[in-house]
C-alpha positions, 0 to 999 in steps of 0.5 A: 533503485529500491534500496536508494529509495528505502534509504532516502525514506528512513532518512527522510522519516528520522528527519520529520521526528527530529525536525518536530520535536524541535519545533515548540508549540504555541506556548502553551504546553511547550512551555510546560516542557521547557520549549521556551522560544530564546532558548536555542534560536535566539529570542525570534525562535526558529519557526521560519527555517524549522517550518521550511525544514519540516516541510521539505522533509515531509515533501520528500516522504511523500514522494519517496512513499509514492515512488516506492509503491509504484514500484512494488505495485508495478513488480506484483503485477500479474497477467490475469488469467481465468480457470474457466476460459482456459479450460472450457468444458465440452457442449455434452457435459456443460448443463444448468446448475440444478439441471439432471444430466441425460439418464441415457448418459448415465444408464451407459456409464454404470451398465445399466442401459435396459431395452 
C-alpha cells in the first residue's frame, strides 16, 4: 500500500513541475523567456486546461501526503508506558527530595548502630 502511494506521490510531484513550467507567466517575464502565448497552444494559450491539470496534480499531492502520513504516523504508534508506575518503590525507601533518610536505617546498613 505504501509503495502505490509513493508512487503515485513521485508522479504526481513530476506532474506539478512540468505542468508549472509550462504555464507562461502574465507576460512580464514570461516574455523575457520566451513564453510568448501563440507559441504552442494556439493564439488563446492554454491557461484554461493547463490550470485545471496543475490543479488536479496538486489535489492528488496532497492527498497522496496526507494519506502517507497517516500511515507512517499510525505504523510508530507506540503503547506509552511509564518507568515509574511500572516500578513503584516501597513506602520505607520513598522519601522527599532533599529529605535525609532514617539514621537508624543507615547506622544498620554500614554496622554502626551504637547503644
Amino acid at each position: 500500500m505504501e509503495t502505490f502511494i509513493i508512487t503515485i506521490h513521485i508522479i504526481a510531484c513530476i506532474a506539478l513541475v512540468i505542468l508549472v513550467l509550462l504555464q507562461s507567466g502574465k507576460e512580464g517575464m514570461g516574455v523575457i523567456f520566451g513564453g510568448g502565448s501563440s507559441t504552442v497552444f494556439g493564439s488563446s494559450g492554454a491557461g484554461g486546461l493547463l490550470a485545471k491539470l496543475t490543479a488536479g496534480a496538486a489535489v492528488i499531492f496532497f492527498c497522496t501526503s496526507l494519506t502517507f502520513t497517516y500511515l507512517s504516523a499510525k505504523k510508530h504508534v507506540q503503547e506509552r508506558s511509564s518507568v515509574i508506575l511500572d516500578n513503584p518503590q516501597p513506602a520505607s525507601t520513598s522519601s522527599a527530595p532533599g529529605v535525609n533518610p532514617n539514621k537508624s536505617d543507615v547506622q544498620e546498613k554500614t554496622g554502626q548502630n551504637k547503644k
